[in-house]
N, CA and C of each residue as an Amber inpcrd file, in Angstrom:
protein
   369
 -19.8720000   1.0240000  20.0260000 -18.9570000   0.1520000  20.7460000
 -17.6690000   0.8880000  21.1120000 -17.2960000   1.7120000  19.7340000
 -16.0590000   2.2320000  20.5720000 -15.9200000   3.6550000  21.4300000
 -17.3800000   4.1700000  21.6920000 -17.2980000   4.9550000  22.7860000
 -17.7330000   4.3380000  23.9020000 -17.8560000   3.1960000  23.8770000
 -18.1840000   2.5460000  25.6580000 -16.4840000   2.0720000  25.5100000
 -16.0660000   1.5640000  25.0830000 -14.8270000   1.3870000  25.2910000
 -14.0500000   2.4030000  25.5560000 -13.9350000   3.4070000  25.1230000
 -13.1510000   4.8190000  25.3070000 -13.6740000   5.4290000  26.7800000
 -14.8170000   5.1400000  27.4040000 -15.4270000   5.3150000  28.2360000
 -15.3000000   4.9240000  29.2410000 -15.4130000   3.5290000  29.1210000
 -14.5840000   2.5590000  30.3400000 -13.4840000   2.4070000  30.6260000
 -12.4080000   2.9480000  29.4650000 -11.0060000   2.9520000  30.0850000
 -10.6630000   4.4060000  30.6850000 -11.4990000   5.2820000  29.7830000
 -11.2600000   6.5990000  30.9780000 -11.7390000   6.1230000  32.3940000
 -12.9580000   5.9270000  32.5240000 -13.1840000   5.5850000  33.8310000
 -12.3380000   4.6580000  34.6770000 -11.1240000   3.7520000  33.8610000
 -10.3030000   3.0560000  35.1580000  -9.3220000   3.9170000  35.3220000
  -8.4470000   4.5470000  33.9980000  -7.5540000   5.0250000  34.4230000
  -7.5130000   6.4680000  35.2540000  -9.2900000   7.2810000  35.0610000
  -9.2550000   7.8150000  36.3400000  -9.1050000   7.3310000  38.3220000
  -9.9690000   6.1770000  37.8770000 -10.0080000   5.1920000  38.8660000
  -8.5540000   4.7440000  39.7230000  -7.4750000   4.5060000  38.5780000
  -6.5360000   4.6060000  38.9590000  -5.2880000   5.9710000  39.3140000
  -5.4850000   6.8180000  38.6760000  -5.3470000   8.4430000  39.0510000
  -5.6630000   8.1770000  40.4890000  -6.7670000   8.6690000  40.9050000
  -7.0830000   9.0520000  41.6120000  -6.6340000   7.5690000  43.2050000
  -6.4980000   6.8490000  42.6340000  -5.7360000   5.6660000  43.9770000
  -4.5480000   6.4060000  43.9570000  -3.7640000   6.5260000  43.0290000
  -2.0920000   7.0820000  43.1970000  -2.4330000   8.0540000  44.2210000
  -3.5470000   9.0610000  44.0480000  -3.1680000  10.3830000  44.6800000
  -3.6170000   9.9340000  46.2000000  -4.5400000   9.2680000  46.0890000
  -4.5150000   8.7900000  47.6650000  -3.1490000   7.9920000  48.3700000
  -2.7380000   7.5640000  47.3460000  -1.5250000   6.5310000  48.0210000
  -0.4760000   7.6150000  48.1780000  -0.6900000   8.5220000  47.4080000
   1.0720000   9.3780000  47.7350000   0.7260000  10.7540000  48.6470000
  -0.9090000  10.5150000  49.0950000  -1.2070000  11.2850000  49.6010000
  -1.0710000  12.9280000  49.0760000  -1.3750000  12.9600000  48.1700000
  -1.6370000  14.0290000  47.3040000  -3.3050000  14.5930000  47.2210000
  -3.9080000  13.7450000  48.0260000  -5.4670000  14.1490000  47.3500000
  -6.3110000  12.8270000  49.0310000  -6.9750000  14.0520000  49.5020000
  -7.3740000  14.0400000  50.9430000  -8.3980000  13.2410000  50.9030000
  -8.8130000  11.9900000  51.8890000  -9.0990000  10.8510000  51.7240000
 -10.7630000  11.0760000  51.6370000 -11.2510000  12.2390000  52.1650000
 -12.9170000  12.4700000  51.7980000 -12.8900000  13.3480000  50.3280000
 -11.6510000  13.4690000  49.6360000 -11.9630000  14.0050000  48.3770000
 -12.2900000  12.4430000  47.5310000 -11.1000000  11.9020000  47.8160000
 -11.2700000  10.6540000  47.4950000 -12.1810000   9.6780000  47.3940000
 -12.4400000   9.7030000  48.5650000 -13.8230000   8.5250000  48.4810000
 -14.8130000   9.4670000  47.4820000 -14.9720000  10.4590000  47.7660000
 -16.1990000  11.2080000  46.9300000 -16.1110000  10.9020000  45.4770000
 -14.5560000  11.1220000  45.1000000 -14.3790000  10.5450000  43.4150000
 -14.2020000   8.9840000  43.1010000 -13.9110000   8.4000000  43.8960000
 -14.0570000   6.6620000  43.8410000 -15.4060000   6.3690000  43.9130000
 -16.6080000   7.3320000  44.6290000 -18.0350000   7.0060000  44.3480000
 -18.5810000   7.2530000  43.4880000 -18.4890000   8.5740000  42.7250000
 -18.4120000   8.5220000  41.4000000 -17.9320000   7.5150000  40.2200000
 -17.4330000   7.4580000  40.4240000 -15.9800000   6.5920000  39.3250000
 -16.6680000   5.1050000  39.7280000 -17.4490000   4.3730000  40.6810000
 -18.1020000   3.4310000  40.6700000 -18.8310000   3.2540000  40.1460000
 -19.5250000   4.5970000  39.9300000 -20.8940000   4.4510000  39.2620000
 -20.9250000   4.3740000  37.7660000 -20.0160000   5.1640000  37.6100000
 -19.7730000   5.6480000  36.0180000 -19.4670000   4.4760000  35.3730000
 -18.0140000   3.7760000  36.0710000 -17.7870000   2.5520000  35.3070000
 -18.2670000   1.7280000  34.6490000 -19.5610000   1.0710000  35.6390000
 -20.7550000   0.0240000  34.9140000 -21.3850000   0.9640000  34.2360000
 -22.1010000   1.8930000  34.5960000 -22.4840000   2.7470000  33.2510000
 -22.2890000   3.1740000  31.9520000 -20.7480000   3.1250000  32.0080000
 -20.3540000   2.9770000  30.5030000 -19.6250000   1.6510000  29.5770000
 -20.0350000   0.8720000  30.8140000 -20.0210000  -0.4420000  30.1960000
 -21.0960000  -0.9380000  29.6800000 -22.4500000  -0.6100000  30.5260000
 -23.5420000  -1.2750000  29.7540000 -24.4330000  -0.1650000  29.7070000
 -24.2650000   0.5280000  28.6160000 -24.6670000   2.1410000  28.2410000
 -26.7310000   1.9470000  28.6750000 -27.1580000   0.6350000  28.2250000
 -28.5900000   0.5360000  28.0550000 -28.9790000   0.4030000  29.6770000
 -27.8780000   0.2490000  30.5060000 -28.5110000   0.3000000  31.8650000
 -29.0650000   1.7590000  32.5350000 -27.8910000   2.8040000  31.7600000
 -28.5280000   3.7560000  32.1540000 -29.8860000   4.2740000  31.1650000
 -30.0480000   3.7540000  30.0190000 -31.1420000   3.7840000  29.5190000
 -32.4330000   3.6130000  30.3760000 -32.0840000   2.6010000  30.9770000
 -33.3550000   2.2480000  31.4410000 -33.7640000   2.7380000  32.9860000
 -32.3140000   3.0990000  33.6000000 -32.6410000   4.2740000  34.7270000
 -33.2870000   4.9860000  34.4510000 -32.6930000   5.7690000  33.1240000
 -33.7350000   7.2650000  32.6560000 -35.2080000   6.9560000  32.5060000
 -35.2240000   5.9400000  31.8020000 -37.2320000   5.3790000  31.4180000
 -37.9230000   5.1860000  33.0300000 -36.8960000   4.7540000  33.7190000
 -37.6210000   4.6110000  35.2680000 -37.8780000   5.7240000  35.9050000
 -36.9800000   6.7290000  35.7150000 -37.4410000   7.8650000  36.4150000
 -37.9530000   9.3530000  35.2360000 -38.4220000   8.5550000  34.3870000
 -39.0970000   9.3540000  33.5520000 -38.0140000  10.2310000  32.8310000
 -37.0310000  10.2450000  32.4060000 -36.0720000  10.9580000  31.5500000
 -36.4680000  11.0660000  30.8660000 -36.4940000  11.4420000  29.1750000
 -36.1450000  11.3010000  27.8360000 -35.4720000  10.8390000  27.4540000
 -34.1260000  11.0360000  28.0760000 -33.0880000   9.6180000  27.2820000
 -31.6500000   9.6320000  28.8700000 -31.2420000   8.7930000  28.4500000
 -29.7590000   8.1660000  29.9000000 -29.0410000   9.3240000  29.0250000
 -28.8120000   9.8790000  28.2280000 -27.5740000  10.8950000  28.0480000
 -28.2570000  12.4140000  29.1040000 -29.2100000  12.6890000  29.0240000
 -30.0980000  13.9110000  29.6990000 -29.9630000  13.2950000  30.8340000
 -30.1250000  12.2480000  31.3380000 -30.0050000  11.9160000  32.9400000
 -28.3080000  12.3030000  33.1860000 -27.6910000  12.1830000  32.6920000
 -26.1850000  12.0650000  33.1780000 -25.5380000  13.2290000  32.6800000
 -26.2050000  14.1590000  32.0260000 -25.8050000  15.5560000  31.8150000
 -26.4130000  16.5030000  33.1600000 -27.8190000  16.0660000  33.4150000
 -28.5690000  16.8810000  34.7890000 -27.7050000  15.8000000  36.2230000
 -27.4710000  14.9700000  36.2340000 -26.7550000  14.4090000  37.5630000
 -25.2200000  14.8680000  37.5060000 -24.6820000  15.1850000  36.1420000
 -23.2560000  15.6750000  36.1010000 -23.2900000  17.1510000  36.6600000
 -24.5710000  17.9980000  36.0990000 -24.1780000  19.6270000  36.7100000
 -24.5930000  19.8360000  38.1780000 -25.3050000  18.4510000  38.6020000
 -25.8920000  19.0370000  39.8370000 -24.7670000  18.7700000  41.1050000
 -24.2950000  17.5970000  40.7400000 -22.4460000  17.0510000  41.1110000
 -21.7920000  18.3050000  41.1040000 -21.2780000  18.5660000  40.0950000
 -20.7050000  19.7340000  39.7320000 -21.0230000  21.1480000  40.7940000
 -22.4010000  21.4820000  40.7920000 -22.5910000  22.5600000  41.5470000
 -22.3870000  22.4150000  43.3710000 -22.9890000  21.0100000  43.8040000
 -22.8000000  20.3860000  44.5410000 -21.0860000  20.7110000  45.4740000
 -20.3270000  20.1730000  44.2870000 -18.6390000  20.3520000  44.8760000
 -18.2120000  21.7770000  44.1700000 -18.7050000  22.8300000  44.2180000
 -18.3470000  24.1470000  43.8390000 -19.0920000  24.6080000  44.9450000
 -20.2560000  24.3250000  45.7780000 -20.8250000  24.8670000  47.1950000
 -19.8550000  24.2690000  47.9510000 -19.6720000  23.2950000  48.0860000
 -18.5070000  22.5870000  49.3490000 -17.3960000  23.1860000  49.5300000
 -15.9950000  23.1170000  47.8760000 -15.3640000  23.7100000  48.0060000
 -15.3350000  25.4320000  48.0150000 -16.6070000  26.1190000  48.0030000
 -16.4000000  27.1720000  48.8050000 -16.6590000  27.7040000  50.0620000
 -17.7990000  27.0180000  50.5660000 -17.3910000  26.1490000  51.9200000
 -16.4560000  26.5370000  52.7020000 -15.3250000  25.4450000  52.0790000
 -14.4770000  25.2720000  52.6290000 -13.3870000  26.5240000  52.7140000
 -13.2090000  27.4510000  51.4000000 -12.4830000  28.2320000  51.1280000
 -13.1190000  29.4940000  52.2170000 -14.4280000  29.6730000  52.2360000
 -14.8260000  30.3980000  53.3280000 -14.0560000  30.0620000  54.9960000
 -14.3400000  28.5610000  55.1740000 -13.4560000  28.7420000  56.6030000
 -11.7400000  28.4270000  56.8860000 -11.5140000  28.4880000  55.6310000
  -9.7770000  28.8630000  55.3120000  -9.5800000  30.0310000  55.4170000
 -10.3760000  31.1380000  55.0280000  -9.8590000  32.2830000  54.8120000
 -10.4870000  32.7700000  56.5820000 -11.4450000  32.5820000  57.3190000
 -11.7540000  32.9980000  58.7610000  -9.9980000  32.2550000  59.2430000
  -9.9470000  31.0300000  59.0600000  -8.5840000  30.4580000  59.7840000
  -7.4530000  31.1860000  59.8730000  -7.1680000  31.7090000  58.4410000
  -6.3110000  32.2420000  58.0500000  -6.1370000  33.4410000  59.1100000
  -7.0780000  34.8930000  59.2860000  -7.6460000  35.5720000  59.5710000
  -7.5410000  35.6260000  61.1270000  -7.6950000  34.4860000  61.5840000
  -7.3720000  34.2500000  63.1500000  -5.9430000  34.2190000  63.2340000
  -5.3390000  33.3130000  62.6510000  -4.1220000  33.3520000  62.8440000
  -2.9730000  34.7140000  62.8470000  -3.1360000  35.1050000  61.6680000
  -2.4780000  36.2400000  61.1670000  -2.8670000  37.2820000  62.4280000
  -3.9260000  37.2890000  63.1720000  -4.2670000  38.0060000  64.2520000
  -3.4120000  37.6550000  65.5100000  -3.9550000  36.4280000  66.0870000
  -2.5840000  35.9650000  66.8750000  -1.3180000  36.5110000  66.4510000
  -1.0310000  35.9010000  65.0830000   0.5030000  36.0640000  65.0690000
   1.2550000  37.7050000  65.2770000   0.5120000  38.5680000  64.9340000
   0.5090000  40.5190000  64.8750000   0.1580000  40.4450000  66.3390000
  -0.3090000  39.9680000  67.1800000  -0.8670000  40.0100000  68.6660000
   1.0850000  39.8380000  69.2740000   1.2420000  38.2640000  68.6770000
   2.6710000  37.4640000  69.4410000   3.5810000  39.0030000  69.1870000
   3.6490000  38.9700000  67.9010000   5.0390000  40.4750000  67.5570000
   4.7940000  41.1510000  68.2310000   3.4820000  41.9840000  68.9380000
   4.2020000  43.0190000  69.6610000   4.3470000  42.4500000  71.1260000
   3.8730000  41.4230000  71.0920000   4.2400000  41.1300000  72.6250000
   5.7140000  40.7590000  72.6810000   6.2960000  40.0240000  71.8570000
   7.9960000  40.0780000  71.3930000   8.4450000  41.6660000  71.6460000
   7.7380000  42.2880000  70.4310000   8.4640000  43.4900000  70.8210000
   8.3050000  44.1720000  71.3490000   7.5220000  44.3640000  72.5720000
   7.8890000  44.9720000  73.8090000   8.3920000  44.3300000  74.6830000
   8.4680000  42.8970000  74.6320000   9.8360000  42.4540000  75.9550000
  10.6700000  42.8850000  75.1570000  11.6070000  42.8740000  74.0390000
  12.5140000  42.9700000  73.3150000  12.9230000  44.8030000  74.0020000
  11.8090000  45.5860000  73.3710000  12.2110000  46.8580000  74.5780000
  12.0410000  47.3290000  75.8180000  11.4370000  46.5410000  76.3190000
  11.5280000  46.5370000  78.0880000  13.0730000  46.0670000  78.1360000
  13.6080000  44.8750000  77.5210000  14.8150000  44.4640000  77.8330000
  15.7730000  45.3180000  77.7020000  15.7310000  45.6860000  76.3650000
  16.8150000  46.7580000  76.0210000  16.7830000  48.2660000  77.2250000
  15.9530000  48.2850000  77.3780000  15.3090000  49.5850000  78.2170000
  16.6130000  49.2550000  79.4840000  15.6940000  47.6460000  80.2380000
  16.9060000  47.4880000  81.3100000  18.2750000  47.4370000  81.0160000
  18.8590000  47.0750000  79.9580000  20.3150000  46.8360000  80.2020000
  20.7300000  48.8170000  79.5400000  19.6120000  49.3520000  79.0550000
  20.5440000  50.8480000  78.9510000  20.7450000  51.4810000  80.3150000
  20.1960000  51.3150000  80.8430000  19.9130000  51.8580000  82.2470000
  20.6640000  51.2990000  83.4230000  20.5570000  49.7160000  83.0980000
  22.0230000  49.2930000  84.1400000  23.2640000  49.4220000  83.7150000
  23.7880000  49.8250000  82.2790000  25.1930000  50.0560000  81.8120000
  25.2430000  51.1390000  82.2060000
């Protein structure tokens, strides 16, 4: 009893974590939903621990703790492919930019000495 209880209040007060960070906009609204879908699921799950019992017997588990250890790492690996993913086309972004921007400087600095060029030449 008192690990479904310890269970279910982690699960709100992540539940609630994770609203703050959407509300103060700290935490990007498809990260969000992704952990509020989680955090849905989990909730009733560790409220009525025998429900996931009987998920596991339905899909042939051994027991609801082995189901939710293999659905936790595959989650897990799941958002470690995404967020590198993502870190892959941050770093191309990055990469473009920094190119542009070394492109803009010398185009600055050669008007900068074309200019100077003209006013040595007309003084």
């Amino acid at each position: 009893m008192k690990l479904t209880l310890v269970t279910g209040l982690t699960g709100l007060l992540l539940l609630g974590t994770i609203v703050e960070l959407l509300r103060r906009r700290q935490l990007r609204e498809k990260y969000g939903m992704l952990w509020l879908a989680v955090l849905i699921i989990v909730i009733p799950l560790s409220l009525f621990p025998r429900l996931l019992d009987n998920v596991a017997e339905l899909l042939g588990v051994a027991s609801g703790v082995s189901l939710v250890l293999f659905l936790g790492i595959v989650f897990l690996l799941l958002v470690c492919v995404h967020l590198s993913w993502e870190v892959s086309a941050l770093e191309e972004e990055t990469r473009t930019l920094a190119e542009d921007f070394a492109l803009l400087r010398a185009e600055i600095d050669a008007d900068r000495a074309a200019r100077d060029e003209l006013v040595s030449t007309d003084g």
